[in-house]
N, C-alpha and C positions, 0 to 999 in steps of 0.2 A: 541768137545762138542758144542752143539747148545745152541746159549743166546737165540735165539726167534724162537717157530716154529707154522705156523700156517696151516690152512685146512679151504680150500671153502669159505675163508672169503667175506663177501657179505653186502655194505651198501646199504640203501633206504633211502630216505628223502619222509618221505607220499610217493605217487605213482610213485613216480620215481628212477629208480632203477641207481646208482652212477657205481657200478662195481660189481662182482659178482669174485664166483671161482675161488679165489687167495690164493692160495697157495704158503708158500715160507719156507726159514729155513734161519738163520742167523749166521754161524758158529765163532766163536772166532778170532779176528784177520781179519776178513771179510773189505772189501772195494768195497762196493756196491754202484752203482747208479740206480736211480729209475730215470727214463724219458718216456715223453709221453707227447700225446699232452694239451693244456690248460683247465680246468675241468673233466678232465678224472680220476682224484679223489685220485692221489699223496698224498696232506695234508692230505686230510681226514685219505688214510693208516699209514701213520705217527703218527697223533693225536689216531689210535685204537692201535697201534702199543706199544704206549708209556702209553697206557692206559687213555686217557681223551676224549675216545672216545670208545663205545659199535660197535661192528658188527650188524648188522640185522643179518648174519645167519654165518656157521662158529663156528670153535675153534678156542684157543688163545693159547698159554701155552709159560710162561714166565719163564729162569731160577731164583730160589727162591732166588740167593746171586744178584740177577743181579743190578748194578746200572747202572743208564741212562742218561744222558746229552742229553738237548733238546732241541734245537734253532728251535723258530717255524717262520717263513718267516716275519711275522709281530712281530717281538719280543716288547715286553713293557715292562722294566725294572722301576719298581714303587720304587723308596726308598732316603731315605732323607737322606741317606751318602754319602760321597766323593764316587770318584771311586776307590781310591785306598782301602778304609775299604770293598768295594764291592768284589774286588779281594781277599782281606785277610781272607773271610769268607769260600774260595776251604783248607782253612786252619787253621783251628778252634780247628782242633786235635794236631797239630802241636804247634797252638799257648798254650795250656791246656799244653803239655810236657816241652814247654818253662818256663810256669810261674813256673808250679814243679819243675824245676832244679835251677830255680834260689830262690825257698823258700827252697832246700835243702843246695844251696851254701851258705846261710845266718846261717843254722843248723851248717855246719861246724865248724862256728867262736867258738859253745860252744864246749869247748874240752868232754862235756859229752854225746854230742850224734853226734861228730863228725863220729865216727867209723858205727853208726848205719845208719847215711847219706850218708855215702862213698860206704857203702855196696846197697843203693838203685839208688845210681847215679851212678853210672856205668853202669848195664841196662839200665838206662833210658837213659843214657848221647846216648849209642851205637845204642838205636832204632831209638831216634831224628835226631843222623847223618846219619843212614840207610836210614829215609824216608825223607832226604834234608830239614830237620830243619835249615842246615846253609846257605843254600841257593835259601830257598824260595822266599826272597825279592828280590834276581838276576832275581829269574823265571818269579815273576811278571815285575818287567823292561823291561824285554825280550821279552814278550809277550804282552805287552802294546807298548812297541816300533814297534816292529811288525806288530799290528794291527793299526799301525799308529799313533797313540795316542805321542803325545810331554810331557816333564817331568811338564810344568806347568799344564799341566789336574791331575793329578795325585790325585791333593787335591780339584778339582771340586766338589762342588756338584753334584749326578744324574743327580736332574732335573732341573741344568744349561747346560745339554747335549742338543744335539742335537737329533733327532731321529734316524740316521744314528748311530752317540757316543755312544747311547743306546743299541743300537743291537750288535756292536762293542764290550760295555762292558759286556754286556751279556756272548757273545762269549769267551770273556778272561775269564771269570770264567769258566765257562762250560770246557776249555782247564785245567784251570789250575785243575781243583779239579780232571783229570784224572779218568773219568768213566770209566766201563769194554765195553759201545756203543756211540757213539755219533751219535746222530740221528739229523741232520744238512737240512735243510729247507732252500735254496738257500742264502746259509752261505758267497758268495761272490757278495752280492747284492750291500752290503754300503764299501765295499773295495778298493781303486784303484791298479793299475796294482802291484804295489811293497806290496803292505799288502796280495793282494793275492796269490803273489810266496813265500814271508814266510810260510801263513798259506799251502802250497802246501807242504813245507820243512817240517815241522811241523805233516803235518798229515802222510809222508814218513817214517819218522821213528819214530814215536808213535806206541805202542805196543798194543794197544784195536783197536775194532772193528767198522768199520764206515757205517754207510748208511747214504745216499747223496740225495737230491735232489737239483739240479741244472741245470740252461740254459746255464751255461758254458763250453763250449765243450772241450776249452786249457785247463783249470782244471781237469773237467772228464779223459783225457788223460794222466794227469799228476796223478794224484790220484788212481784212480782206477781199479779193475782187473776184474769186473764185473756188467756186466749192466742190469738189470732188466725192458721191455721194458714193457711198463702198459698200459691195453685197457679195454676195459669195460666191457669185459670178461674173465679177469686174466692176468699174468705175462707171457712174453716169455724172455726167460734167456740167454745172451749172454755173452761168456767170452773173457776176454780181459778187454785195455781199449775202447774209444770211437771210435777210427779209428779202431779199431777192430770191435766193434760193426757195423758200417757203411757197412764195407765188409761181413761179414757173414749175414747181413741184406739182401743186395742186393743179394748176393746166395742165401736164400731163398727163397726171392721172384721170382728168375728168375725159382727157380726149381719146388713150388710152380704155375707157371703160364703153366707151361711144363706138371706137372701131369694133370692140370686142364685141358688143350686142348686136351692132348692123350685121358681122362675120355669123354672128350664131347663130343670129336670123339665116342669113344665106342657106346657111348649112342644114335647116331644118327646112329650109322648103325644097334644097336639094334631098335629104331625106323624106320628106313625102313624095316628090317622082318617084325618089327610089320604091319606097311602099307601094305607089300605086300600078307601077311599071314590071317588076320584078320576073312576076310571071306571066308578062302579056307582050305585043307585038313590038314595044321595045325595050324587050331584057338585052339586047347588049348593050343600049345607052347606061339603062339602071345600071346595070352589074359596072360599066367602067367609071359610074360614079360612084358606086360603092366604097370598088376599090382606091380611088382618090380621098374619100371618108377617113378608109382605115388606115391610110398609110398617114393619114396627119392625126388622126386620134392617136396612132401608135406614139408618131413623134411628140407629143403632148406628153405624153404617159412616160419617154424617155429622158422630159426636160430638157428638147432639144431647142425650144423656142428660147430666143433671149429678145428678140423686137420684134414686135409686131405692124406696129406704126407705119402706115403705109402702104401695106402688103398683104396679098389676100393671103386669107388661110392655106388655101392649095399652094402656093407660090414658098411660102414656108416651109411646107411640109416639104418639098422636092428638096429644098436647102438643107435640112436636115437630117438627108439619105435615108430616113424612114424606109425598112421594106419589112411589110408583115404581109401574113394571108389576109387575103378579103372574109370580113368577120359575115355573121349573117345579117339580116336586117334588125332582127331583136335586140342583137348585143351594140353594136352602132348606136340605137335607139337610147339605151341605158347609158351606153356610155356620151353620148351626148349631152343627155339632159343633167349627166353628172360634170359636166363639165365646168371649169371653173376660170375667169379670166388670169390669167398666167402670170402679170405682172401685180401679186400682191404688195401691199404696202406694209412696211415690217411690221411684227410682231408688238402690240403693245399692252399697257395695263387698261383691265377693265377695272378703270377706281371708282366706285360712288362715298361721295361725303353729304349726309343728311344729317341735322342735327335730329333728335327726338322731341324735341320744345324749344321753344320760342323761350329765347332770352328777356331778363329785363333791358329796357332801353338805356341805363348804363351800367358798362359793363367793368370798366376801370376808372378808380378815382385816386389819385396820388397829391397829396400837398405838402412840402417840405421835408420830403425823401430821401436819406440818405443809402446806398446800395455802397453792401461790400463784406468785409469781413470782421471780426473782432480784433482790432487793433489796427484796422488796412480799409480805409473808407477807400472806394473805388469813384464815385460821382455821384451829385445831387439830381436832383426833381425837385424841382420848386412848385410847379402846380401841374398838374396830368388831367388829361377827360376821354377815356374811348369810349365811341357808343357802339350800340348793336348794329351789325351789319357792316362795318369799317374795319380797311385794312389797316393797319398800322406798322412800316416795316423798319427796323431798327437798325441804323449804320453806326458803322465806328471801327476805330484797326483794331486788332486782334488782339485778346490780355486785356482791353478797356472795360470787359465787365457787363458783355451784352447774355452770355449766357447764365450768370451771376442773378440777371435780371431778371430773367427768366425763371428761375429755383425759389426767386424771390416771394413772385407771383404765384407759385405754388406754393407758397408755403414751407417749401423744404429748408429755406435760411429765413433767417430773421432779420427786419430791416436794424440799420443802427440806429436811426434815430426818422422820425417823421410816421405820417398814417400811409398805409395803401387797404383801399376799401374797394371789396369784391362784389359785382351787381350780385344780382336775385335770381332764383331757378339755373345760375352756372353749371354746366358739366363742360367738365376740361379736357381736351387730347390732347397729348403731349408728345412731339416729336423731339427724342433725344437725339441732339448730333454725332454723339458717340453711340449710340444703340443701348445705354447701359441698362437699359429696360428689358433687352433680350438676354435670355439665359442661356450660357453657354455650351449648357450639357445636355439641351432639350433639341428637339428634332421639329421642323417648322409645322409638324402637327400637333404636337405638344405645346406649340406656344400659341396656337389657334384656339385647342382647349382650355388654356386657360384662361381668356378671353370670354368665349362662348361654349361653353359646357355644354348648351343643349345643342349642339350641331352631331349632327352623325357624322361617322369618319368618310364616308362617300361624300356628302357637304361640303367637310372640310377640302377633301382632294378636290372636289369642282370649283370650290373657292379660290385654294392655292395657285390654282391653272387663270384663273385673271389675274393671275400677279405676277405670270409666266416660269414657274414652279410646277412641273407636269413630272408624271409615270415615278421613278423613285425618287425624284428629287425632294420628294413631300415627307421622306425620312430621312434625309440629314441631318445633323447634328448643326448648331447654330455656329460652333466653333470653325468650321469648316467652309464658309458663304465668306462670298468676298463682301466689300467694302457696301458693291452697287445689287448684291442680292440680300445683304443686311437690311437698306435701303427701303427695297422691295419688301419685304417681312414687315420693319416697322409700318409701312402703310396701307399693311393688309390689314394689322390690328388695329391701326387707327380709323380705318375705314370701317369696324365693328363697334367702335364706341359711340358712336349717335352724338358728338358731343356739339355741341354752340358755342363754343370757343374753342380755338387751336393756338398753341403757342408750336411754330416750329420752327426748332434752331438749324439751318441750313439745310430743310428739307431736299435739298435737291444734289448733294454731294456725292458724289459715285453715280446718277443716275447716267444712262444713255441720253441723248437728245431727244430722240420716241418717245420718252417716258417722262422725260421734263414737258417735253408739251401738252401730254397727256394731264400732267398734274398742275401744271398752268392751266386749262380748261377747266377742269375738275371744280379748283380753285375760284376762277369765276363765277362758277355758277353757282358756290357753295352761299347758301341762305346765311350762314351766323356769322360770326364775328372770327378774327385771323390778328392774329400779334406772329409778325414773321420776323424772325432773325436771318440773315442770308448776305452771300456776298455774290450772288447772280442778281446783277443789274437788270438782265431780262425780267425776270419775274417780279423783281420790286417793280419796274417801270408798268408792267400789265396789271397788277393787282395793287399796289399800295394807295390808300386815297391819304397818308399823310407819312411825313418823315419823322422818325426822332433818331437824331443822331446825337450819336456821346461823344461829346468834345473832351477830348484826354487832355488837353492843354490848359483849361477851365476846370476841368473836374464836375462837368456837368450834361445835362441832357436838354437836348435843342428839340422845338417841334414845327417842323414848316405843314403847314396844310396845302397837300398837293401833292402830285406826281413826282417822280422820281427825276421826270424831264423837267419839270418845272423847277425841281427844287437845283437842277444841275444848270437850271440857267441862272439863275438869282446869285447862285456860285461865282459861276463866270461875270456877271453885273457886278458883284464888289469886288473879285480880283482886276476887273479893269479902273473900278473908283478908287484902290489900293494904288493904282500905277500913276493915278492923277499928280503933276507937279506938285501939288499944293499938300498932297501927302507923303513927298519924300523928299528927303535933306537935300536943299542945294538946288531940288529943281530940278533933278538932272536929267529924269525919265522924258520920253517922249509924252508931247502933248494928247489930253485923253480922246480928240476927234482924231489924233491919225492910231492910236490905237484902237477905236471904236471901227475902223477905216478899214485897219489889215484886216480887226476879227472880222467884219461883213464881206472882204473880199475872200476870206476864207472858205465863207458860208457858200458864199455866190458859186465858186470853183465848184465846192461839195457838188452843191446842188446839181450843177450843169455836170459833173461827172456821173451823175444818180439821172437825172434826166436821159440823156446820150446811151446809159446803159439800158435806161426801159426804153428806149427808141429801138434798138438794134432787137433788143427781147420779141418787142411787137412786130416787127418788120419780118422775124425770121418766122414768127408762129404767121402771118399776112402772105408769106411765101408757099407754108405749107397748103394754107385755105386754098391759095391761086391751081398749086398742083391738083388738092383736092377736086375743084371746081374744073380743070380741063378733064378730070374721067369722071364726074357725075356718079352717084350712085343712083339706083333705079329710082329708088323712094322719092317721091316729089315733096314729101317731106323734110325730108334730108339734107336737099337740094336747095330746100327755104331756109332752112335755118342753119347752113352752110353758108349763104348769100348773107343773114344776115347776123351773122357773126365775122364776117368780110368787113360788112360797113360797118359796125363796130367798132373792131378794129382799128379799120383806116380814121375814122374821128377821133377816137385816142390817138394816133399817131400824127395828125393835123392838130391835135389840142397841146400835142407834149412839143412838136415841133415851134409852134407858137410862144410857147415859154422856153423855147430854146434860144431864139431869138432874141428874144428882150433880155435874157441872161446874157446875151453874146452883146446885145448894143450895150 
């Protein structure tokens, strides 16, 4: 059964139109993510979605039992109770069953209406325990801890929270009061890494249904079975999680580029009939393919196309009630060869990071380090080595003293006690997490000139325009950019510094997902050396070649060498040697083979659910081949490497069935 379904849904703000023709359906138990690039109008579906928000055009239809939980990106939680009375209100029903039982337990004491009380506590005693009346104040712990929160917040006021606390506590009610959707608005913004692999736990085996928006791509992968990709002309629906999504992206766009050149081909050898026909013994074939020409160039030009896949050019055209004059052969010509495939891929950053010189071969040396403040040590370093060319990405919760470290290494604090020694030939970029680098008063061509002086202000505009900053946006004032064009700014300058080392503190906070990818690639390819502070898992797991994480419990700095997956399994290895009898009191945990037992059947399931999903993937792009393949295009060409990207296919889909199998015996 569907909680939400809608049709053509379409906002405007006055004359400008946000998105159009979105259509979707939200089925029970659902785990969707909505992604897309930055203003392309996400919240907004969310806020029509949840109802505090009208369509301009569109139906809505909501199911009538439906509850909703609604974390909106900017949460503001206004109220003058602690947080724990905050929490206790997801249980208000529970609390009403309690006070009943306990003024029926008092009834008892009269032997005259003992019998009468006995007969109405017992239902109610059995629903209260049905719906976790005895362990609701465990749930709330649980879920406060969770979300990071320590036992002294508990009896906080709200509004001695912080606005991060805020959003946080928000969060835990909306968890605890168990909607049948949670409709979650980049719900791991104020998290650090460990509140957000709870809430990852958490929303795994929760039984309602989720839609997602978020710039977190480790989470999307870990959460989700379906991604909903949003442009300004509706939803394209990919299933899977994220790296799922990634790959069937990039299939269509490669096949999507393929129909589009064999079309253009067509189209231009119907344009030369046309030419050579025009004025000779069959100008009325030419002339009525002319006019089939201009009635689809028209429609082009109208943005009427939204799919092409599948479907010739002319077949389009008629679908999109095109009717213009038949143009002459010259202008057809021109506008042909101006033609461009329709289904671009969004808008991204043109970043390069080249350092100017070559580092020496070590570039960080630390030995019995203390990092912190004067009076306020935050954590040791007992021995450090970065060399050239290594990522190095720094974890730890938030307040432990990672961007501390950072300031450090620059030289802008002083350690309290111990050596840090700087390689040889270093030039530094430095990405602030707060921007405090950028000047408030200045206009993002001002802060370009101060950078590179010798650019010409044309330069400067054509540079701005890879960082997607075009026509006047290139004289704004800094004060004025939001969080995710701030973002964009810092790595336009960083991208002028030539440096061979980068320390950047959450380079990737406000970006779009377009532009994290962008500068994950970027990143890879970059020749010098990367000290990354971040709490995107994505991007530690693609670039980091070693971990250091600050353990706030020790008061010190750990270094695993290795990936980010490696270091999260070694994790998982000693919370299971943790669980072993022989490491807790009395014995009492289960033996470490049937916990080594559940985790690998957990793995197993994973797998064979990741399996099954690229089975259906292949199967259905193996359908299209087939359709392809009963109407042939002319090219014998074509027609080969149609055939075999078939057998391809079908051996992936005999090779994935094959491990599907043996996962199933």
């Amino acid at each position: 059964m569907s909680l939400i379904n809608a049709t053509k849904l379409g906002k405007s703000f006055g004359p400008d139109d946000i998105f159009s023709d979105v259509s979707l359906s939200i089925p029970n138990g659902a785990r969707i993510a909505i992604v897309g690039p930055n203003g392309v109008g996400k919240t907004t579906l969310l806020r029509i979605l949840v109802g505090l928000e009208q369509p301009s055009t569109g139906t809505l239809h909501r199911a009538g039992w439906l509850a909703i939980g609604y974390l909106p990106q900017e949460a503001s939680l206004e109220a003058e109770h602690t947080l724990w009375d905050e929490c206790l209100k997801a249980f208000s029903a529970l609390q009403t069953q309690e006070t009943e039982l306990s003024h029926l337990e008092s009834l008892m004491v009269d032997p005259e209406q003992t019998e009468q009380a006995l007969e109405r506590y017992g239902p109610l005693q059995e629903a209260f325990e049905r719906q976790g009346g005895y362990t609701y104040e465990t749930r709330i712990r649980q879920t406060l801890t969770g979300l990071g929160f320590e036992p002294q917040d508990y009896q906080r006021p709200i509004p001695q929270l912080s606005g991060g606390q805020r959003t946080r506590a928000l969060l835990a009610r909306l968890l605890l009061s168990n909607p049948d959707l949670l409709i979650l608005d980049e719900p791991t913004n104020h998290l650090d890494i460990a509140a957000v692999e709870w809430l990852e736990s958490y929303l795994n085996v929760w039984q309602g249904a989720a839609l997602l928006v978020s710039h977190d791509r480790y989470f999307l992968d870990k959460v989700v079975n379906n991604i909903w990709e949003m442009s300004s002309t509706g939803l394209e629906i990919y299933r899977g999680n994220y790296s799922a999504y990634l790959m069937q992206r990039q299939e269509r766009w490669e096949l999507r580029q393929k129909i589009f050149e064999s079309e253009k081909e067509r189209l231009e050898k119907d344009l030369d009939y046309i030419r050579r026909n025009i004025a000779g013994q069959n100008t009325l074939q030419a002339k009525g393919r002319l006019k089939r020409l201009s009635r689809y160039l028209d429609a082009v030009e109208k943005g009427g196309i939204q799919n092409i896949q599948g479907k010739s050019w002319a077949r389009i055209s008629d679908e999109t009630g095109a009717v213009s004059q038949m143009m002459s052969v010259d202008e057809a010509t021109r506008r042909l060869r101006a033609l461009r495939e329709p289904h671009h891929r969004p808008p991204h950053l043109n970043l390069n990071l080249k350092p100017k010189q070559r580092s020496g071969d070590i570039v960080l040396r630390a030995s019995d380090l203390v990092i912190g403040y004067p009076g306020e040590a935050l954590f040791e370093v007992e021995q450090l080595e970065l060399r050239r060319q290594e990522c190095a990405a720094i974890i730890g919760p938030n307040g432990v003293g990672k961007t501390t470290f950072l300031k450090t290494i620059l030289q802008k604090l002083r350690p309290l006690a111990g050596e840090l020694t700087l390689g040889a030939s270093l030039q530094i970029g430095y990405f602030a997490q707060a921007h405090e680098d950028l000047v408030p008063d200045r206009t993002l061509i001002q802060e370009i000139e101060a950078i590179a002086p010798h650019l010409l202000l044309a330069d400067i505009r054509d540079y701005l325009a890879h960082f997607l900053f075009t026509d006047d946006e290139v004289f704004r004032q800094v004060i004025t950019l939001s969080g995710g064009e701030r973002g964009r700014l810092a790595l336009a300058k960083l991208s002028l510094m030539n440096a061979n080392l980068l320390l950047l503190d959450e380079p990737t906070n406000h970006l779009d997902i377009p532009s994290q990818e962008i500068l994950q690639e970027v990143l890879a390819d970059y020749s010098g050396t990367i000290l990354l502070v971040s709490h995107d898992r994505y991007l530690i797991d693609a670039l980091g070649s070693q971990i250091w994480e600050i353990d706030e419990d020790h008061g010190c700095l750990r270094v695993f060498m290795g990936t980010y997956s490696e270091y999260r399994g070694q994790k998982e290895a000693e919370k299971l040697d943790t669980e072993s009898p022989e490491r807790q009191p009395g014995g009492s945990h289960k033996p470490v083979a049937k916990v080594v037992a559940k985790t690998n059947e957990r793995r197993r399931k994973a797998r064979l659910e990741e399996v099954e999903s690229h089975i259906a993937q292949l199967e259905a792009y193996l359908a299209k081949l087939s359709k392809q393949l009963e109407d042939p295009p002319t090219d014998p060409q074509e027609v080969q490497e149609l055939g075999e990207d078939y057998v391809q296919t079908q051996e992936k889909i005999n090779d994935l069935m094959a491990e599907w199998e043996e996962l199933h015996g």
